[in-house]
ZADREN-676754 format. One record per residue (C-alpha): residue number from 1; x, y, z. Coordinates in pm, whole numbers, padded with zeros to 5 digits, m for minus. Layout:
+-----+--------+--------+--------+
|   n |     xx |     yy |     zz |
+-----+--------+--------+--------+
| NUM |      X |      Y |      Z |
...
+-----+--------+--------+--------+
// end
This chain:
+-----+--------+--------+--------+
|   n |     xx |     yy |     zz |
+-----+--------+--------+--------+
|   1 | m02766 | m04909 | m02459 |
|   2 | m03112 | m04810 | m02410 |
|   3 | m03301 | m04473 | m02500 |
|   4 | m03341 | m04326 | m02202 |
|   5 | m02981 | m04413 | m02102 |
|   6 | m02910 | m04202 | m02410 |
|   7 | m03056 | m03898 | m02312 |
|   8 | m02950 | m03882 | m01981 |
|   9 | m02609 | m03888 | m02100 |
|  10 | m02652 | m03647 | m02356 |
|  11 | m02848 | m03401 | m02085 |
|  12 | m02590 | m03445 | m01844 |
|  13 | m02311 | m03416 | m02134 |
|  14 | m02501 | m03042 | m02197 |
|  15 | m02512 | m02949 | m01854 |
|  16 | m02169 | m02993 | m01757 |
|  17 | m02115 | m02805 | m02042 |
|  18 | m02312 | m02522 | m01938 |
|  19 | m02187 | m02538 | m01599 |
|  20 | m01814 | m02442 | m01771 |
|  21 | m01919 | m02211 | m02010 |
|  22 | m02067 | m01975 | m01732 |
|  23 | m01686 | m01959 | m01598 |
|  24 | m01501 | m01757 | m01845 |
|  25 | m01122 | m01743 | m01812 |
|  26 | m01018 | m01403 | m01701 |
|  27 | m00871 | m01146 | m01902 |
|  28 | m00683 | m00976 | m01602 |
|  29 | m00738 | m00732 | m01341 |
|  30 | m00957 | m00360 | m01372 |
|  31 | m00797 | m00172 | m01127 |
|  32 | m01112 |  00065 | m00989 |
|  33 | m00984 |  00384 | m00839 |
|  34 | m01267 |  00552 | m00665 |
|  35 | m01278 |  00706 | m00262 |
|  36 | m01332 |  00420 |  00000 |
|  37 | m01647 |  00549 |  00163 |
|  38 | m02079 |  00531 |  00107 |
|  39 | m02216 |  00564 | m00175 |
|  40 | m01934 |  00455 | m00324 |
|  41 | m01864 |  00160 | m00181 |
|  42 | m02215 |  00059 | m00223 |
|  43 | m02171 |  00174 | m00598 |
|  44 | m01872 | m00066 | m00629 |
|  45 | m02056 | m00384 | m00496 |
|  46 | m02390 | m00320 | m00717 |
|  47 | m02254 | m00157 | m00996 |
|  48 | m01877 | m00141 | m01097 |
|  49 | m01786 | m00503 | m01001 |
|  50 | m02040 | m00682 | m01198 |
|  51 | m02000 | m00507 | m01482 |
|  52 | m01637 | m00541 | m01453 |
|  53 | m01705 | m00965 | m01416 |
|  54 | m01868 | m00936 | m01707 |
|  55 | m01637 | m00811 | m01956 |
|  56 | m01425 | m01119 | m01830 |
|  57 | m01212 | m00925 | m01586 |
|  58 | m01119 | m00907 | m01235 |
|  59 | m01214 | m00598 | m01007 |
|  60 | m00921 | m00488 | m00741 |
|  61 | m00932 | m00189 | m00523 |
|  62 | m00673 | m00059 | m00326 |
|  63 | m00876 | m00176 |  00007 |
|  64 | m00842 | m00524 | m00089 |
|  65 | m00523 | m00621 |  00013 |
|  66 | m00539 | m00798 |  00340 |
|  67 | m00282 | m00519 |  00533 |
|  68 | m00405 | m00269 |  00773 |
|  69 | m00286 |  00021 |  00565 |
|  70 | m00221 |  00087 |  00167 |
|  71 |  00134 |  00191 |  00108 |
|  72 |  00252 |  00370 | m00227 |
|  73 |  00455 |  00019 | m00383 |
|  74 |  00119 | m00165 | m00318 |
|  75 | m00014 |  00066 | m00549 |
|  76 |  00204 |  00075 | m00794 |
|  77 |  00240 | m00264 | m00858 |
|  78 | m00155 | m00335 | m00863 |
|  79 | m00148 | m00047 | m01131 |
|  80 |  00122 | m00227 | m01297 |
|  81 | m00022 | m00512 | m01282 |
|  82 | m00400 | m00413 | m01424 |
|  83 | m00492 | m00447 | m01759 |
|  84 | m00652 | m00118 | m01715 |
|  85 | m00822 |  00083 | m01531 |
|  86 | m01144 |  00265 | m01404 |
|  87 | m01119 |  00576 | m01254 |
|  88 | m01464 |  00758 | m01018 |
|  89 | m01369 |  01096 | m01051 |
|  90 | m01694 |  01199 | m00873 |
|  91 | m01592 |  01462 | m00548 |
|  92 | m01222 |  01513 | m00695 |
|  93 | m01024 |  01317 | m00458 |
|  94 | m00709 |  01324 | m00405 |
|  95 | m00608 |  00978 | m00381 |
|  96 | m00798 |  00882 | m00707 |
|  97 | m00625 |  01206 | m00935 |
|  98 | m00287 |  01047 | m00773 |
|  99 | m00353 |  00705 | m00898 |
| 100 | m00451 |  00800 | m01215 |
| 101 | m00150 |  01002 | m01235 |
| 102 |  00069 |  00742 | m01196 |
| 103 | m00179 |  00511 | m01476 |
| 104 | m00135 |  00793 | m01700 |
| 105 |  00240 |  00832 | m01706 |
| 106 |  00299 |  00456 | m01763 |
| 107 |  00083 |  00429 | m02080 |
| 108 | m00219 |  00260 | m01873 |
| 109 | m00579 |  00268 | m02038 |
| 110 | m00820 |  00426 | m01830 |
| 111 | m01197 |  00472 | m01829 |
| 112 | m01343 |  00761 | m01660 |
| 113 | m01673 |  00760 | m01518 |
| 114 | m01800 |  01067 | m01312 |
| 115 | m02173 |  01188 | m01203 |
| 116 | m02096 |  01525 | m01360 |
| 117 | m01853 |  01734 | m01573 |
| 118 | m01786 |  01957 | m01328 |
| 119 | m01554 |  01685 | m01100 |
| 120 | m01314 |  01636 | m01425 |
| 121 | m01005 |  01860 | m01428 |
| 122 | m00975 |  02040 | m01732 |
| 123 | m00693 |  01863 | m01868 |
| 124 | m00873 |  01519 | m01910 |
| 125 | m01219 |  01665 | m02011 |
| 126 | m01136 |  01629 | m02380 |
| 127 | m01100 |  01252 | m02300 |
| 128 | m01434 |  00995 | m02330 |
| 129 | m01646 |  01023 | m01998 |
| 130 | m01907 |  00761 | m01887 |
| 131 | m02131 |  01020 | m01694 |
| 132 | m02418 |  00884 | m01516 |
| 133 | m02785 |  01100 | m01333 |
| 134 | m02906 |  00973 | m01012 |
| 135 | m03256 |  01118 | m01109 |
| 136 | m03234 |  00847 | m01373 |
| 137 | m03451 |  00577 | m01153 |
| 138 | m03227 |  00295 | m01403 |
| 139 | m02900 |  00506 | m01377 |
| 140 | m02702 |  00180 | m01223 |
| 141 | m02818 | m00073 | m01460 |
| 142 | m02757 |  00206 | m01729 |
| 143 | m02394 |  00276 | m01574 |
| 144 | m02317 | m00057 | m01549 |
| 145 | m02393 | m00137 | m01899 |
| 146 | m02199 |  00115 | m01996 |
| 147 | m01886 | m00024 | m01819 |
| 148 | m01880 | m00331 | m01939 |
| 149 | m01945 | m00196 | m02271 |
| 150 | m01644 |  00043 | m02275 |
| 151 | m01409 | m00207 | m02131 |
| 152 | m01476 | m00452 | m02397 |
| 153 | m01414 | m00166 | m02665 |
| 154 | m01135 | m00058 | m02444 |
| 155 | m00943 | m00432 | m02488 |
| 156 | m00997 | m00429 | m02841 |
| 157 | m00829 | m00082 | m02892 |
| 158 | m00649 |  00004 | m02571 |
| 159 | m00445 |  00292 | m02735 |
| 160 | m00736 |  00511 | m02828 |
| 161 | m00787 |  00492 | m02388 |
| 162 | m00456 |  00658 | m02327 |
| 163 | m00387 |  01040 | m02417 |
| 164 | m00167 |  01056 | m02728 |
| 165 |  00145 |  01214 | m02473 |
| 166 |  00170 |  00922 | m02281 |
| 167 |  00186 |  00661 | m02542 |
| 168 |  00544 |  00651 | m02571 |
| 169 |  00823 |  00493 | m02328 |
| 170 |  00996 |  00721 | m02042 |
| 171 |  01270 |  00708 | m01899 |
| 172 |  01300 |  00722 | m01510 |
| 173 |  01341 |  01061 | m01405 |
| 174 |  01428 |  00960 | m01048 |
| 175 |  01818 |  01097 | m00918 |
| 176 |  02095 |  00834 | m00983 |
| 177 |  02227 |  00638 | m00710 |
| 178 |  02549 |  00439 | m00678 |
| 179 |  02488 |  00093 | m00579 |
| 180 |  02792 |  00075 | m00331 |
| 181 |  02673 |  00417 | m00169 |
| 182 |  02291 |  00309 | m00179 |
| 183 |  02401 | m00016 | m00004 |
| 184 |  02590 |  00146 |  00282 |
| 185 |  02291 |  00419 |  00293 |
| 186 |  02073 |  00143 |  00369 |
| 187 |  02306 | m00034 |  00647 |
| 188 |  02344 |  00341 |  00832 |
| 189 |  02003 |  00360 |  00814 |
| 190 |  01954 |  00012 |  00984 |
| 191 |  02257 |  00026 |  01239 |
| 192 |  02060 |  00376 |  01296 |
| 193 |  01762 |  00172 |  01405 |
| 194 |  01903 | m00108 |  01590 |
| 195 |  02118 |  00156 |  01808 |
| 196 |  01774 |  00331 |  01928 |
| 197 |  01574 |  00062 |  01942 |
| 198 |  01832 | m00229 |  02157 |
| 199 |  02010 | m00146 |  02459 |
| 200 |  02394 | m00255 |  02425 |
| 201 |  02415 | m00582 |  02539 |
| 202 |  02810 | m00623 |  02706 |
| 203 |  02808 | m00573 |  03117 |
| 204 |  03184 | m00549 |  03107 |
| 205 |  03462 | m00298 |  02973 |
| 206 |  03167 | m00081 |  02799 |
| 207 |  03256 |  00307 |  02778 |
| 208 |  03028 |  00397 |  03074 |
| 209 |  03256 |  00158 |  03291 |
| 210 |  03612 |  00350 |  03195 |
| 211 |  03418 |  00657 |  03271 |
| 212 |  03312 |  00543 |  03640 |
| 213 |  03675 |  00515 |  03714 |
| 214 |  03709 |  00930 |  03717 |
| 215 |  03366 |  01012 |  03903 |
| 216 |  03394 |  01162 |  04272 |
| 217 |  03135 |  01269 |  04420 |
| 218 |  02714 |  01209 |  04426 |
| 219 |  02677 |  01501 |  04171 |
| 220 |  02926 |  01327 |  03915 |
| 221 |  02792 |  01018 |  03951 |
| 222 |  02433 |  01109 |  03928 |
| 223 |  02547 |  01315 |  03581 |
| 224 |  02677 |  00992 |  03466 |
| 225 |  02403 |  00765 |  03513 |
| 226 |  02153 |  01070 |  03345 |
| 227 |  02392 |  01034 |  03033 |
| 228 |  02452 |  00693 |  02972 |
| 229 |  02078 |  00573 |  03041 |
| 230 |  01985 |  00873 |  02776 |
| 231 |  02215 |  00620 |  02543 |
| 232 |  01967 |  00328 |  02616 |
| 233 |  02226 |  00143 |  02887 |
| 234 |  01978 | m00008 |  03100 |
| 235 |  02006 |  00105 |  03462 |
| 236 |  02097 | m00263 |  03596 |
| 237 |  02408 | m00257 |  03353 |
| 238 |  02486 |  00077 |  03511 |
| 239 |  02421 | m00061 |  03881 |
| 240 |  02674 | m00327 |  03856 |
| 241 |  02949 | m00138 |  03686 |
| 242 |  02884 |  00099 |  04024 |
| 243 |  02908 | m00187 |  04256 |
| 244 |  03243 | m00306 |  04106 |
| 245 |  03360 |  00039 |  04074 |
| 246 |  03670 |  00086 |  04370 |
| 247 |  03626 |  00477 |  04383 |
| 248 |  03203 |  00417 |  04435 |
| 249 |  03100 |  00337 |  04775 |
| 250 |  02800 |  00067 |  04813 |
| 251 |  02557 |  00305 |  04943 |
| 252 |  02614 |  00538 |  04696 |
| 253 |  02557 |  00220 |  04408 |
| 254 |  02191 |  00173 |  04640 |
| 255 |  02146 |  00510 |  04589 |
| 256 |  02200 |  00505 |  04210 |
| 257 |  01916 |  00287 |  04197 |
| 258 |  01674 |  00442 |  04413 |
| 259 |  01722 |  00813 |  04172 |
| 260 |  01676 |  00612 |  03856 |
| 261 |  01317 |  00512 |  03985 |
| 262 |  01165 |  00835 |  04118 |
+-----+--------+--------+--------+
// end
């Protein structure tokens, strides 16, 4: 094999090798709690999601499931799920101190970063704070290297990131439920929904039907129809069981109709 053959192996042996060493495997997921709104969200992009990348872990935030709406188990298991967690406590919302709530009482690490003091409640200021000045002209690049930094330290020692209180296991605090009576909650609850939502189905020998057999008179029979189409029969089902009703005259079956529609 000649020289140059040689070398062009070897070059291309180093490249390919390059090219796979700039993947690193993932560690897991940093779940980044922060509001869903500019800066922020500019903040994320430039800031918190490559220096999450770079301590070898995926960024997630609650916006980036592909539903129109974030419900509560969606964020519980992607809190679950995290290896740990980032929390902007910058403007005190809501929605961030819930989620880090929730980190906190399962034992989660989190890192809290926050433009000033003043945003952390009380109770967590005695915890490490990655604060950050936007009169710094290099306060992202600063920011960000301090992310990655503290994650990295944050993997090798994840207890130190969760208050002392929390690092134990608790039990469920939620009421007991029988599994028999949570079942046949759960069917009520669906027979519930079924009943309001679909019209009942049988033309012949329903309730309303029996009922016809006793009306006399317009007044009855225009009390009748009110009640039973408040039950979701559908005024067609009613119609016919007029029109084979002996004791209802045709006309009055037209007339049914014609009341139902003004």
């Amino acid at each position: 094999m000649s020289t140059t053959k040689k070398k062009a192996r070897k070059k291309s042996g180093k490249q390919s090798s390059n090219a796979s060493s700039t993947k690193p495997k993932s560690h897991g997921t940093c779940f980044v709690m922060m509001p869903f709104k500019d800066p922020f969200n500019i903040y994320y992009d430039a800031i918190f999601k490559p220096a999450i990348n770079k301590a070898n872990l995926d960024p997630v935030r609650a916006d980036d499931l592909f539903r129109p709406s974030v419900i509560v188990s969606d964020l519980w298991q992607m809190i679950q799920r995290a290896k740990l967690l980032l929390a902007e406590l910058t403007t005190k919302n809501a929605n961030v101190f819930y989620e880090l709530g929730l980190a906190h009482a399962i034992g989660k690490p989190v890192i809290l970063v926050s433009e000033t003091m003043d945003d952390v409640p009380f109770d967590l200021q005695q915890l490490r704070v990655l604060l950050y000045n936007k009169n710094d002209p290099v306060w992202g690049e600063k920011l960000s290297i301090a992310i990655t930094n503290s994650i990295i330290e944050t993997l090798g020692n994840p207890v130190e990131a969760v208050p002392s209180i929390f690092r134990k296991t608790v039990a469920s605090q939620a009421p007991e439920q029988d599994t028999t009576a949570a079942r046949l909650a759960a069917l009520e609850s669906q027979m519930r929904i079924l009943l309001a939502r679909e019209p009942l189905r049988s033309t012949i020998g329903g309730p309303w039907e029996e009922e016809l057999k006793h009306i006399h008179g317009p007044a009855e029979l225009d009390n009748w129809m009110e009640r039973w189409r408040g039950r979701n029969i559908p005024l067609r089902i009613l119609r016919r069981a007029a029109a084979r009703a002996d004791n209802i005259p045709d006309l009055e079956a037209e007339r049914l109709g014609r009341v139902a529609s003004e």
